[in-house]
mmCIF entry with sequence, helices, sheets and N, C-alpha, C, O atoms, coordinates in Angstrom:
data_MODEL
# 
_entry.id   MODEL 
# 
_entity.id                         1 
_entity.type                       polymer 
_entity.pdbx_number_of_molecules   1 
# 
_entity_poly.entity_id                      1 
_entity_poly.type                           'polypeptide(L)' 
_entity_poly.nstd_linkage                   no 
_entity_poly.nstd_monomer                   no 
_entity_poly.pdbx_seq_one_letter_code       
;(UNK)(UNK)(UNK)(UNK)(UNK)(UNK)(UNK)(UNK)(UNK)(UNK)(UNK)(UNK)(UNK)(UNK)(UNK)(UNK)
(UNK)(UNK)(UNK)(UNK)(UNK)(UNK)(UNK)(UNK)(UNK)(UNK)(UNK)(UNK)(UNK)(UNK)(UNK)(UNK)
(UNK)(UNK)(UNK)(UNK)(UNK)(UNK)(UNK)(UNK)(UNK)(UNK)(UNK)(UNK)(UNK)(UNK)(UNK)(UNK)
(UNK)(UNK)
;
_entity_poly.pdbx_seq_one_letter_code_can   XXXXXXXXXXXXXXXXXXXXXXXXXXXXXXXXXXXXXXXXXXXXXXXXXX 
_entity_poly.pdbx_strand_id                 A 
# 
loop_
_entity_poly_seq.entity_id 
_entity_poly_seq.num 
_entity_poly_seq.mon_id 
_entity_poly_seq.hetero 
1 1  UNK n 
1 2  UNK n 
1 3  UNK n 
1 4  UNK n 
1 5  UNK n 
1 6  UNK n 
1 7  UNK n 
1 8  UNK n 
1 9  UNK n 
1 10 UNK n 
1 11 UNK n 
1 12 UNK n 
1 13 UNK n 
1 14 UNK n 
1 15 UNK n 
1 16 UNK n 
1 17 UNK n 
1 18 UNK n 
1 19 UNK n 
1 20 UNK n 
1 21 UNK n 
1 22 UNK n 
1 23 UNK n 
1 24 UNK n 
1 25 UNK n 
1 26 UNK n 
1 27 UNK n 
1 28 UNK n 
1 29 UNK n 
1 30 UNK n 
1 31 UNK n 
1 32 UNK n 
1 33 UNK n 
1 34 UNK n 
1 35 UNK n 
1 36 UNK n 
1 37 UNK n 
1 38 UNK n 
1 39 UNK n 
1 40 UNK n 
1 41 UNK n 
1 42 UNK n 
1 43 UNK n 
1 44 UNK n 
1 45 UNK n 
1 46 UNK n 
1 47 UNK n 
1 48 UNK n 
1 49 UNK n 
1 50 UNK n 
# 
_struct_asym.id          A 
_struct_asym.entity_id   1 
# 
loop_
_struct_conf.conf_type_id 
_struct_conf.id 
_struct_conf.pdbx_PDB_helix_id 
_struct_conf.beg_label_comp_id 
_struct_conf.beg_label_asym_id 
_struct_conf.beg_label_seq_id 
_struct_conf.pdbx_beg_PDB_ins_code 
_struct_conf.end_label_comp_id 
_struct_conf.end_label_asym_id 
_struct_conf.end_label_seq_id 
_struct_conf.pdbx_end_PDB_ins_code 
_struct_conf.beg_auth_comp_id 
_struct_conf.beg_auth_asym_id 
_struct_conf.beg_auth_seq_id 
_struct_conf.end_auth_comp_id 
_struct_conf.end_auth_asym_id 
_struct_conf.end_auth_seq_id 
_struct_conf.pdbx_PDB_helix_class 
_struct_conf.details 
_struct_conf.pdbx_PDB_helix_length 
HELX_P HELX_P1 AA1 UNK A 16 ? UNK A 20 ? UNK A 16 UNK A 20 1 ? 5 
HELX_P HELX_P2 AA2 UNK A 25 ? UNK A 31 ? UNK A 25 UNK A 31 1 ? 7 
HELX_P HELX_P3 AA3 UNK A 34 ? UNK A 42 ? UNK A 34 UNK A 42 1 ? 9 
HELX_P HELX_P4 AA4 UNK A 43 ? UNK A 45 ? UNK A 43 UNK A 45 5 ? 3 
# 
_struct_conf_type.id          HELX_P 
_struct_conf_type.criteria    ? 
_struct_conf_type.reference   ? 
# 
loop_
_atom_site.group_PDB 
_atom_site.id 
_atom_site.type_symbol 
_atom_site.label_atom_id 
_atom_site.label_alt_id 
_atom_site.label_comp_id 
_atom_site.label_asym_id 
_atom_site.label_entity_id 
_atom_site.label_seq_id 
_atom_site.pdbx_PDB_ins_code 
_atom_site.Cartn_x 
_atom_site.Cartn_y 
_atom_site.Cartn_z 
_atom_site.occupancy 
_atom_site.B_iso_or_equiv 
_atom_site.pdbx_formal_charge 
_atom_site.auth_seq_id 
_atom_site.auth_comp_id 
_atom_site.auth_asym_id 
_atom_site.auth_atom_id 
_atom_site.pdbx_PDB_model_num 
ATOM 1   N N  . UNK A 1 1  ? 1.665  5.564   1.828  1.00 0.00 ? 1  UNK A N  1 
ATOM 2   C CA . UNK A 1 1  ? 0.443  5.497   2.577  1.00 0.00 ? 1  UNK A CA 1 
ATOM 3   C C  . UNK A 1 1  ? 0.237  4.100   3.168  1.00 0.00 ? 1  UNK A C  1 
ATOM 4   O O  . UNK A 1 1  ? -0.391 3.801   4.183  1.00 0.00 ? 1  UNK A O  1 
ATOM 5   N N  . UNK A 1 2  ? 0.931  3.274   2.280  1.00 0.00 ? 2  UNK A N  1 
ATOM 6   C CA . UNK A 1 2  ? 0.509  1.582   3.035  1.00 0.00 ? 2  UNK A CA 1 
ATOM 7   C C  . UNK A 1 2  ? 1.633  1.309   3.244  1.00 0.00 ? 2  UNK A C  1 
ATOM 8   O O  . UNK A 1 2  ? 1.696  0.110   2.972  1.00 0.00 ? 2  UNK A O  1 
ATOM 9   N N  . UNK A 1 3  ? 2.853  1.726   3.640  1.00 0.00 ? 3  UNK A N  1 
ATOM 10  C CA . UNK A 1 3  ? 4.126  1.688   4.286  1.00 0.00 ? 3  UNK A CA 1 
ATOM 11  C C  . UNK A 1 3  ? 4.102  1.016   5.674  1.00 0.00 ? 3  UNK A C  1 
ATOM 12  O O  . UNK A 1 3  ? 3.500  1.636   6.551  1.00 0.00 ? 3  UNK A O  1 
ATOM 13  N N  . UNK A 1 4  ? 4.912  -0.668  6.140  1.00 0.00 ? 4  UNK A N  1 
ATOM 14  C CA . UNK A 1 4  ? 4.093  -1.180  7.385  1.00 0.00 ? 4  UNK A CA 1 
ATOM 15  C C  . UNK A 1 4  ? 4.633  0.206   8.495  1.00 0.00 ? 4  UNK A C  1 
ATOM 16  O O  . UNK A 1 4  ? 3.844  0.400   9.420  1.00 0.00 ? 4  UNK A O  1 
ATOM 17  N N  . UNK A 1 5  ? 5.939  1.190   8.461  1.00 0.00 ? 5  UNK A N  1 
ATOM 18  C CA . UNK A 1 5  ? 5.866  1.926   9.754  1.00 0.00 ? 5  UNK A CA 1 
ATOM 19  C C  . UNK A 1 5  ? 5.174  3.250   9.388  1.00 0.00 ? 5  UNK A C  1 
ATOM 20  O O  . UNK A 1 5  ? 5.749  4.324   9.571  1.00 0.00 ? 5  UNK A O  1 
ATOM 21  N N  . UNK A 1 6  ? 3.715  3.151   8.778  1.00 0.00 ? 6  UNK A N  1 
ATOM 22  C CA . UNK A 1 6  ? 2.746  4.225   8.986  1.00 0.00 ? 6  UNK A CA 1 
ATOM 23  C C  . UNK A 1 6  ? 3.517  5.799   8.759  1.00 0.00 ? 6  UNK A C  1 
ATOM 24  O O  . UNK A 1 6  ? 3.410  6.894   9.311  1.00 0.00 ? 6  UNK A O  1 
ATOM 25  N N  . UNK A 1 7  ? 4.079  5.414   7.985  1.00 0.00 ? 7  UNK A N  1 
ATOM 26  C CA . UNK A 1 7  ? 4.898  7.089   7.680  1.00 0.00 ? 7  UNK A CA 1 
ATOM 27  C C  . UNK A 1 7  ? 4.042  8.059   6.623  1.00 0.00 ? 7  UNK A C  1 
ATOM 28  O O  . UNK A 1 7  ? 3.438  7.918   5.560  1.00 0.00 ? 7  UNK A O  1 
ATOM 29  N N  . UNK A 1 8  ? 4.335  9.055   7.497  1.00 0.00 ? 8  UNK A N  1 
ATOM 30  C CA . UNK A 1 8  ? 3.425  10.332  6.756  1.00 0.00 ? 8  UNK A CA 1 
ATOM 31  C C  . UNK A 1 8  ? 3.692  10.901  5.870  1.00 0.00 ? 8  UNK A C  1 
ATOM 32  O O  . UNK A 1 8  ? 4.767  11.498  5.937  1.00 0.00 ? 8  UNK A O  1 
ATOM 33  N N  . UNK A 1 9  ? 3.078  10.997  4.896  1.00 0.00 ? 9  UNK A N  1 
ATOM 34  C CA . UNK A 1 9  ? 3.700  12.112  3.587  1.00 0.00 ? 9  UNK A CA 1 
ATOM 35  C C  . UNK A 1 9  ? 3.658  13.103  3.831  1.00 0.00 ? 9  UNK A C  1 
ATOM 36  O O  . UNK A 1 9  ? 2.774  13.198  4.682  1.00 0.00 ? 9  UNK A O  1 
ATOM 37  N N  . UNK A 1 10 ? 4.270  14.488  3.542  1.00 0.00 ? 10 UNK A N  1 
ATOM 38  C CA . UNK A 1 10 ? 4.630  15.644  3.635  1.00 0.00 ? 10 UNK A CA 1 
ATOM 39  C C  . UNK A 1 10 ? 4.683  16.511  2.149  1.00 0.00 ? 10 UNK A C  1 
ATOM 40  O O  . UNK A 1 10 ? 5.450  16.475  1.187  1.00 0.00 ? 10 UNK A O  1 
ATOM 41  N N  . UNK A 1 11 ? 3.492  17.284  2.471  1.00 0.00 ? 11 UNK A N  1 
ATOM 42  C CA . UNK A 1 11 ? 2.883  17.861  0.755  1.00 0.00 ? 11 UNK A CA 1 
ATOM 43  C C  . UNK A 1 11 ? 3.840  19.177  0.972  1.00 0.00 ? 11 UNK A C  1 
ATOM 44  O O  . UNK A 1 11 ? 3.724  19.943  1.929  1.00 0.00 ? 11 UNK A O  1 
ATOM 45  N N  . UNK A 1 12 ? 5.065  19.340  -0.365 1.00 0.00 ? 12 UNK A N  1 
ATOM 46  C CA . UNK A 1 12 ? 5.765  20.352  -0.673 1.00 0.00 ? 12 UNK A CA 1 
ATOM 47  C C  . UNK A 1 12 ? 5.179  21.138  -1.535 1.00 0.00 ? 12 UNK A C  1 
ATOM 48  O O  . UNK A 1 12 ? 5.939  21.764  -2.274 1.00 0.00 ? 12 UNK A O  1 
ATOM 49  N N  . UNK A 1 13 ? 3.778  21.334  -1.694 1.00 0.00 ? 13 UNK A N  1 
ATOM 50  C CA . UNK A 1 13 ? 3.571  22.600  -3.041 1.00 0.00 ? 13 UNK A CA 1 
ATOM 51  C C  . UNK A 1 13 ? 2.510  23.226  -1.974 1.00 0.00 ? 13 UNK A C  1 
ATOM 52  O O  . UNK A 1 13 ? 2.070  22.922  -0.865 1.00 0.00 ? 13 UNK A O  1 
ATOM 53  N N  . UNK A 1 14 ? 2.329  24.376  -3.023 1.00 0.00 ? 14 UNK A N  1 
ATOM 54  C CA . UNK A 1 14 ? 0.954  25.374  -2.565 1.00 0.00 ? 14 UNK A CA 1 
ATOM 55  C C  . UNK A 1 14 ? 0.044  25.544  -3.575 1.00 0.00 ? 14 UNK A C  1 
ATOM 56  O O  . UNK A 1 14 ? -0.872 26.365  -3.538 1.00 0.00 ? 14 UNK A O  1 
ATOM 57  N N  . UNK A 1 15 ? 0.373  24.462  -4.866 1.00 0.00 ? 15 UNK A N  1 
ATOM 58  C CA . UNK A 1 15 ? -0.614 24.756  -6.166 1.00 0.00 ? 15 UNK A CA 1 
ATOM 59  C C  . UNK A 1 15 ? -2.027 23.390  -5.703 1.00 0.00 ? 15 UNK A C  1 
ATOM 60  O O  . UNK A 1 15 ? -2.253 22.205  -5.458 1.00 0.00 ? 15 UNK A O  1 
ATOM 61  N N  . UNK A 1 16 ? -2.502 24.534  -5.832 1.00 0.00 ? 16 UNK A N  1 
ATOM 62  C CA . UNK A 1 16 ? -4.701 23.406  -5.250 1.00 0.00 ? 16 UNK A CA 1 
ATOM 63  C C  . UNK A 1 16 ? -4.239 22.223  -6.196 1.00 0.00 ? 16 UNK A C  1 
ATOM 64  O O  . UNK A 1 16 ? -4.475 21.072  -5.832 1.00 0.00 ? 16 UNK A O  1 
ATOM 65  N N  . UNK A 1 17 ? -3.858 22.361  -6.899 1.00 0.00 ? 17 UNK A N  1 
ATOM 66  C CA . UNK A 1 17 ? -4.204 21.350  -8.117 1.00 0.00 ? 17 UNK A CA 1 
ATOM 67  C C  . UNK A 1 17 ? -3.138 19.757  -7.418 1.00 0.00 ? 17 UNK A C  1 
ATOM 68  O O  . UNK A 1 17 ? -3.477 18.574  -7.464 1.00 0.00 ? 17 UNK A O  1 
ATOM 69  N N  . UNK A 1 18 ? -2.235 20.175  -7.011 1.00 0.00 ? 18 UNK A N  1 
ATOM 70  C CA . UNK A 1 18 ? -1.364 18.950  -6.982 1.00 0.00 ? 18 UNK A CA 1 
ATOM 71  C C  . UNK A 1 18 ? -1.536 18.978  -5.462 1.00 0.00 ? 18 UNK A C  1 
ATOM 72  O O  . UNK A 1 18 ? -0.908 17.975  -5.121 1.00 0.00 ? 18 UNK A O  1 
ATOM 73  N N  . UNK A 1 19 ? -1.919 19.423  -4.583 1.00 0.00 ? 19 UNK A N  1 
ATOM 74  C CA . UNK A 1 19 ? -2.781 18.877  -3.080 1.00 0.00 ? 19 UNK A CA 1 
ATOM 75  C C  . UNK A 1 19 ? -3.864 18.238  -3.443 1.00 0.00 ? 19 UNK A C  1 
ATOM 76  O O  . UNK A 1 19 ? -4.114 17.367  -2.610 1.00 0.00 ? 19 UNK A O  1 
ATOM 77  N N  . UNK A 1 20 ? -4.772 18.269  -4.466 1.00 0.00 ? 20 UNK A N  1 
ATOM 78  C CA . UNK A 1 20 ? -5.983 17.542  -4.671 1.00 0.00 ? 20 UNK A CA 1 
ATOM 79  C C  . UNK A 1 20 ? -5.381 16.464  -5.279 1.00 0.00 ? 20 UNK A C  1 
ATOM 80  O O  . UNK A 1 20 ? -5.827 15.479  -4.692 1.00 0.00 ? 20 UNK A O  1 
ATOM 81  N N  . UNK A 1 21 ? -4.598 16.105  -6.149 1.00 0.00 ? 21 UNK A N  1 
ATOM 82  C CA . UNK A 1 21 ? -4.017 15.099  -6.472 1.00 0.00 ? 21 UNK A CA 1 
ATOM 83  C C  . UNK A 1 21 ? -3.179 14.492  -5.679 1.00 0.00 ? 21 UNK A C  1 
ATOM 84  O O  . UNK A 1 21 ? -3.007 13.295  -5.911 1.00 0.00 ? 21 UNK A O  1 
ATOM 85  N N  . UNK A 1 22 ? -2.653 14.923  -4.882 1.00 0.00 ? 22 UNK A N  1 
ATOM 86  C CA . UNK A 1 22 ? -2.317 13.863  -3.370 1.00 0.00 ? 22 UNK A CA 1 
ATOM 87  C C  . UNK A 1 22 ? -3.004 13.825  -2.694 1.00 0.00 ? 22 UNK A C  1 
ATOM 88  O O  . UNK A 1 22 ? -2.805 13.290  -1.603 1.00 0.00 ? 22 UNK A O  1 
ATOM 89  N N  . UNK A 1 23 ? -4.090 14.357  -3.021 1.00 0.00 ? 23 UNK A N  1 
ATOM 90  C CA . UNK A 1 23 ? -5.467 13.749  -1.839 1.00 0.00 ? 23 UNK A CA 1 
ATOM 91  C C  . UNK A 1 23 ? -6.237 12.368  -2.560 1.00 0.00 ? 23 UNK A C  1 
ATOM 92  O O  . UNK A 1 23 ? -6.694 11.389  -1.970 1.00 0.00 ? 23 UNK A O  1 
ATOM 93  N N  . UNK A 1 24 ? -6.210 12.682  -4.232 1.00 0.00 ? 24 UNK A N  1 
ATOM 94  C CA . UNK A 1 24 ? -6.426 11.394  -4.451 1.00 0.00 ? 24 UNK A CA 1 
ATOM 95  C C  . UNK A 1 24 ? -5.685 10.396  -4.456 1.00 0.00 ? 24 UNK A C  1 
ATOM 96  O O  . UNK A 1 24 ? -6.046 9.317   -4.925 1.00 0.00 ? 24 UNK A O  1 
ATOM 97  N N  . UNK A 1 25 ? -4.265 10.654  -3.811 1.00 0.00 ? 25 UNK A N  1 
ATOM 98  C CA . UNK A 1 25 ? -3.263 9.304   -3.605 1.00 0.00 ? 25 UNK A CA 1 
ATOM 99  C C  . UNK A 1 25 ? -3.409 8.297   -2.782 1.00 0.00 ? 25 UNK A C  1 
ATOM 100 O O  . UNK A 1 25 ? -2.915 7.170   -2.793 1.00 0.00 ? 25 UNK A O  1 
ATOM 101 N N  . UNK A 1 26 ? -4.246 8.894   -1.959 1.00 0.00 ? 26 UNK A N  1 
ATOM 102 C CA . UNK A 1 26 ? -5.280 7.862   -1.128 1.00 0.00 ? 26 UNK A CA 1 
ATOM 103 C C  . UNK A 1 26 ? -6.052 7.015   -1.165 1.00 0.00 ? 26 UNK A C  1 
ATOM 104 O O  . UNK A 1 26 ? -5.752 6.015   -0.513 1.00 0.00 ? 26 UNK A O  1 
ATOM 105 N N  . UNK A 1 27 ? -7.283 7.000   -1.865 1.00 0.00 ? 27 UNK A N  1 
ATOM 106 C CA . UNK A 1 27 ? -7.707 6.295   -2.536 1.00 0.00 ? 27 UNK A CA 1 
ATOM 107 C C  . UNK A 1 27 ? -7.261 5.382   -3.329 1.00 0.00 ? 27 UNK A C  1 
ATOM 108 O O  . UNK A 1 27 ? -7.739 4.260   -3.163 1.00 0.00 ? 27 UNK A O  1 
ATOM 109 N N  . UNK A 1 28 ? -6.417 5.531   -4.217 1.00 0.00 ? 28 UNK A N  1 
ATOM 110 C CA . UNK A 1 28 ? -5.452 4.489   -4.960 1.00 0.00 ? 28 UNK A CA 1 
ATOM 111 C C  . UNK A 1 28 ? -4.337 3.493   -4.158 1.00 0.00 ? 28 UNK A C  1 
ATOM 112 O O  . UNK A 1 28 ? -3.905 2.355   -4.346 1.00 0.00 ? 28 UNK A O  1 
ATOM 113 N N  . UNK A 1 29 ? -4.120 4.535   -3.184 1.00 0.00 ? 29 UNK A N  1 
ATOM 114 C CA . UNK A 1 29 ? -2.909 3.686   -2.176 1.00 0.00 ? 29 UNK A CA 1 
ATOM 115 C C  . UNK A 1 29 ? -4.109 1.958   -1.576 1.00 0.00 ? 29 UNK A C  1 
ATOM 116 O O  . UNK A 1 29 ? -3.954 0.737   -1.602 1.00 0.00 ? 29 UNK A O  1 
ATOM 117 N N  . UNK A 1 30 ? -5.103 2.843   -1.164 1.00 0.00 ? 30 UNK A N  1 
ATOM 118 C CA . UNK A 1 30 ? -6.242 1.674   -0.903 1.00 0.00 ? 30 UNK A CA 1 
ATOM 119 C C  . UNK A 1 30 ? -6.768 0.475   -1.651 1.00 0.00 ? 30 UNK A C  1 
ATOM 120 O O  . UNK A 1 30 ? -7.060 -0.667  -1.296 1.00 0.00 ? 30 UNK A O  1 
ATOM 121 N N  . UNK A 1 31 ? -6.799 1.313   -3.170 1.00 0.00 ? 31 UNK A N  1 
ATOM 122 C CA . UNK A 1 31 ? -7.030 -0.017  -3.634 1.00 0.00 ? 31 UNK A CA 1 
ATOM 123 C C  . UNK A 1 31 ? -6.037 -1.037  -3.946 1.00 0.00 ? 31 UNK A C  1 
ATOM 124 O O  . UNK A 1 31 ? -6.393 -2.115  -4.420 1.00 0.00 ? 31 UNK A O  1 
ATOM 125 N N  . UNK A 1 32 ? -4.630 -0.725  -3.677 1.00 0.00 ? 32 UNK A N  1 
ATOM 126 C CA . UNK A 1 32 ? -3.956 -1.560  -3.994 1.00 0.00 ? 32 UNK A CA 1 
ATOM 127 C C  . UNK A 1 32 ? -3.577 -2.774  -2.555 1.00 0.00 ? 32 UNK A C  1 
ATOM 128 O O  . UNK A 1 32 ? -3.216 -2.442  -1.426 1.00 0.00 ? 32 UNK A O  1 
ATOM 129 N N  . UNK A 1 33 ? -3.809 -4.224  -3.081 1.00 0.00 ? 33 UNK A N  1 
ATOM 130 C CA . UNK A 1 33 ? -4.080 -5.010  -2.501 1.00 0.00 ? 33 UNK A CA 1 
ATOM 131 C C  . UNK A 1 33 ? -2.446 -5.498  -1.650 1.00 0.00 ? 33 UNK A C  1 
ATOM 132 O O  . UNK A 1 33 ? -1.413 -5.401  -2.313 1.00 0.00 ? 33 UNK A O  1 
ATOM 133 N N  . UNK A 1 34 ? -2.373 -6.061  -0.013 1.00 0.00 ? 34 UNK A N  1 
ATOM 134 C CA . UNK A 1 34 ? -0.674 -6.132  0.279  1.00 0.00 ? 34 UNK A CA 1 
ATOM 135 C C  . UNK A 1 34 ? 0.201  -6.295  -0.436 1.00 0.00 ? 34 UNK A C  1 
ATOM 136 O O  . UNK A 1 34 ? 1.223  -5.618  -0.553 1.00 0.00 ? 34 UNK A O  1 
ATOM 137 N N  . UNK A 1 35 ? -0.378 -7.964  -1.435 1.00 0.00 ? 35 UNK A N  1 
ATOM 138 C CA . UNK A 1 35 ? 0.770  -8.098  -1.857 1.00 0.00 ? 35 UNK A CA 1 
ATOM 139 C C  . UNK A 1 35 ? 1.464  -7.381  -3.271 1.00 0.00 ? 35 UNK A C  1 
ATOM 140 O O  . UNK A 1 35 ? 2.565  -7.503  -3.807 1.00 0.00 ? 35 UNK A O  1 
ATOM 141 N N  . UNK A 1 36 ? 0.463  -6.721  -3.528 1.00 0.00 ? 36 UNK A N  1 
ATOM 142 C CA . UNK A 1 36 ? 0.473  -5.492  -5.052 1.00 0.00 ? 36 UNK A CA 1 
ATOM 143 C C  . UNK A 1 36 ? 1.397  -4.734  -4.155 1.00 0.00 ? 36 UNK A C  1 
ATOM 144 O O  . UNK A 1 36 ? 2.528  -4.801  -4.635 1.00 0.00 ? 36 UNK A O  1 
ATOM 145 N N  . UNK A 1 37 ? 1.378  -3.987  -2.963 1.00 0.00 ? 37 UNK A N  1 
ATOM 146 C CA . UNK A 1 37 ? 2.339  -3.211  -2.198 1.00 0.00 ? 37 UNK A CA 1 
ATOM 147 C C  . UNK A 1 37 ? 3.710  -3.124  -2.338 1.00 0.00 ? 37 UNK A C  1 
ATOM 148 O O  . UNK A 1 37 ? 4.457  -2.189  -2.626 1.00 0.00 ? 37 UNK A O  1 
ATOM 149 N N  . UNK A 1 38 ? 4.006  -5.055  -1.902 1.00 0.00 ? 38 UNK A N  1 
ATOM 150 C CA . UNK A 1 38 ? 5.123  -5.103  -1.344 1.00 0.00 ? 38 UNK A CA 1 
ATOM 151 C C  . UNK A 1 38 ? 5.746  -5.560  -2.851 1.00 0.00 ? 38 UNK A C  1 
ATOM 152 O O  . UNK A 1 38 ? 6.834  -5.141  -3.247 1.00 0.00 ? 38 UNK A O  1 
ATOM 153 N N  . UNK A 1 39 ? 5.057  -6.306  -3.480 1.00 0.00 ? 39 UNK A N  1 
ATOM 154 C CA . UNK A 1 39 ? 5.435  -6.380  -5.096 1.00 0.00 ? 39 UNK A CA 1 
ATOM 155 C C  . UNK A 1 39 ? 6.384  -5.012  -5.943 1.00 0.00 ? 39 UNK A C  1 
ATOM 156 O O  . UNK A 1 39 ? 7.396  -4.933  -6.640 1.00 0.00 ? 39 UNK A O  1 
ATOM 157 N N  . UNK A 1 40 ? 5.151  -3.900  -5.273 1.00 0.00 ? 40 UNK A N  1 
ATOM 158 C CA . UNK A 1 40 ? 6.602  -2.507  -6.100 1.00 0.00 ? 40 UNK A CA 1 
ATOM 159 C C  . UNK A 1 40 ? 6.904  -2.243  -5.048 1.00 0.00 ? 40 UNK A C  1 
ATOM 160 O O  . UNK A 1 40 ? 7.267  -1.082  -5.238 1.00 0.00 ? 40 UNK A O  1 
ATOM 161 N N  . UNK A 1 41 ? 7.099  -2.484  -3.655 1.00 0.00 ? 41 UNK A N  1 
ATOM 162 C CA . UNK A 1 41 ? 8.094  -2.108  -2.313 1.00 0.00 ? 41 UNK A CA 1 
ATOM 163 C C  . UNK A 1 41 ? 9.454  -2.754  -2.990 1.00 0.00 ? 41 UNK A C  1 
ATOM 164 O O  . UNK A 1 41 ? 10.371 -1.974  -3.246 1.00 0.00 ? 41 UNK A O  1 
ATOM 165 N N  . UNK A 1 42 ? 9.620  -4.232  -3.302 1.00 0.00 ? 42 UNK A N  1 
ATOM 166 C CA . UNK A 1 42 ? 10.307 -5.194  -3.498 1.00 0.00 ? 42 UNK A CA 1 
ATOM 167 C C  . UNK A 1 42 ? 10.953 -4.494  -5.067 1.00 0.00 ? 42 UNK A C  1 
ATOM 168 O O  . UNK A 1 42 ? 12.182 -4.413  -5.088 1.00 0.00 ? 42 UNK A O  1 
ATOM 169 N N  . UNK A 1 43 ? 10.274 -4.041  -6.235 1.00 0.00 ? 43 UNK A N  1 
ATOM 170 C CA . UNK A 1 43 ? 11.219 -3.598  -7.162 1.00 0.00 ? 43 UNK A CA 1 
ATOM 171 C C  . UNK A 1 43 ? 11.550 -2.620  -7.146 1.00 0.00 ? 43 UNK A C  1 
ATOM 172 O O  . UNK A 1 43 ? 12.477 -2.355  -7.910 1.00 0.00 ? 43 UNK A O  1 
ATOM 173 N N  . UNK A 1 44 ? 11.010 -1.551  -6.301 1.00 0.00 ? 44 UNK A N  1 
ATOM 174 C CA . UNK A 1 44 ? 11.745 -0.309  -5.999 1.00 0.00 ? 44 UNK A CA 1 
ATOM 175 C C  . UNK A 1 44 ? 13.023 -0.639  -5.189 1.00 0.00 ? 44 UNK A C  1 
ATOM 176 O O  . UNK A 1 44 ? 13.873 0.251   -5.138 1.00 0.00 ? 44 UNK A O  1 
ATOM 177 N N  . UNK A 1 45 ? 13.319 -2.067  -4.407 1.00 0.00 ? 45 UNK A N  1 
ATOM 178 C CA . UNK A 1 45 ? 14.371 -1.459  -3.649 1.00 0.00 ? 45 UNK A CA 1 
ATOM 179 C C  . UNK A 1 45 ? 15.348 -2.557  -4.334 1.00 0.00 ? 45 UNK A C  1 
ATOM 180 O O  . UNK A 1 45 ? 16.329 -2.886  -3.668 1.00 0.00 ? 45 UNK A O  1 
ATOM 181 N N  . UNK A 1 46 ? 15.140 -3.227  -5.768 1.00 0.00 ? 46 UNK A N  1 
ATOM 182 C CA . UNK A 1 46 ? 15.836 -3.724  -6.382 1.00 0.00 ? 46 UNK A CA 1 
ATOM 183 C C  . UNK A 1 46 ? 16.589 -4.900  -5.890 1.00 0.00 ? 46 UNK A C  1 
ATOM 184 O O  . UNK A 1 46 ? 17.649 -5.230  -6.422 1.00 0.00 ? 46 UNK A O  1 
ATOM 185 N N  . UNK A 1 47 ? 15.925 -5.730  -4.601 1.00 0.00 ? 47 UNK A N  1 
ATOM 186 C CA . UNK A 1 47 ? 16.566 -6.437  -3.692 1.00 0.00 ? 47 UNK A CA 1 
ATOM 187 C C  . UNK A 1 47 ? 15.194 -7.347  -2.963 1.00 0.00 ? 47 UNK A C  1 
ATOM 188 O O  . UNK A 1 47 ? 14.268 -6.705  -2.468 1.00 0.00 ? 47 UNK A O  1 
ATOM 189 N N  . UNK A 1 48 ? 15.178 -8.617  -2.959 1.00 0.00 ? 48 UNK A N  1 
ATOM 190 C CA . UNK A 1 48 ? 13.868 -9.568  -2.138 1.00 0.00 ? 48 UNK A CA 1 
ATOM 191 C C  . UNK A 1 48 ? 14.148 -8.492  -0.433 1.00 0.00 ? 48 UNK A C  1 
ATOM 192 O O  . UNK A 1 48 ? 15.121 -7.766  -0.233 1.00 0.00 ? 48 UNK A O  1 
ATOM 193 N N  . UNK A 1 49 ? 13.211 -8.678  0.350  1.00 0.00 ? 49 UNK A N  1 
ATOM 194 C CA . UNK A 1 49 ? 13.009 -8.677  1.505  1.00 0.00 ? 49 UNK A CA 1 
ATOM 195 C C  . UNK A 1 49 ? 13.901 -9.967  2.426  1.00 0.00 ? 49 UNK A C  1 
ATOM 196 O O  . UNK A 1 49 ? 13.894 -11.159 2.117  1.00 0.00 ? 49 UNK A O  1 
ATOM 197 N N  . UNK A 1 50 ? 14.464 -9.500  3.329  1.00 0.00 ? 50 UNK A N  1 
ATOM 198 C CA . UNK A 1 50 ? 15.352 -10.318 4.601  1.00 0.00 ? 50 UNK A CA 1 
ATOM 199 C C  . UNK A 1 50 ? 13.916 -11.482 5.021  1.00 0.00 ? 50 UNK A C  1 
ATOM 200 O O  . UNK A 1 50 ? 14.040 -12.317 5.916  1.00 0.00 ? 50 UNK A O  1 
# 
């Protein structure tokens, strides 16, 4: 959701329960502050940024 090229998520279920829970992924994506972002951008890709 705070990805800098604005890429869209794409919801694979049809159970209410886990669409409402990626609806609250939003909210959380928000509160997390840039550099909290790029902090797990940076250990997810196991490598600093160029």
């Amino acid at each position: 959701m705070r990805h800098p090229a604005h890429i869209d998520p794409v919801l694979g279920s049809s159970d209410p329960a886990r669409i409402r829970a990626c609806g609250d992924a939003a909210a959380q994506a928000a509160a997390m502050t840039r550099d909290e972002w790029f902090a797990l951008y940076i250990a997810a890709r196991g490598r600093p940024l160029p």
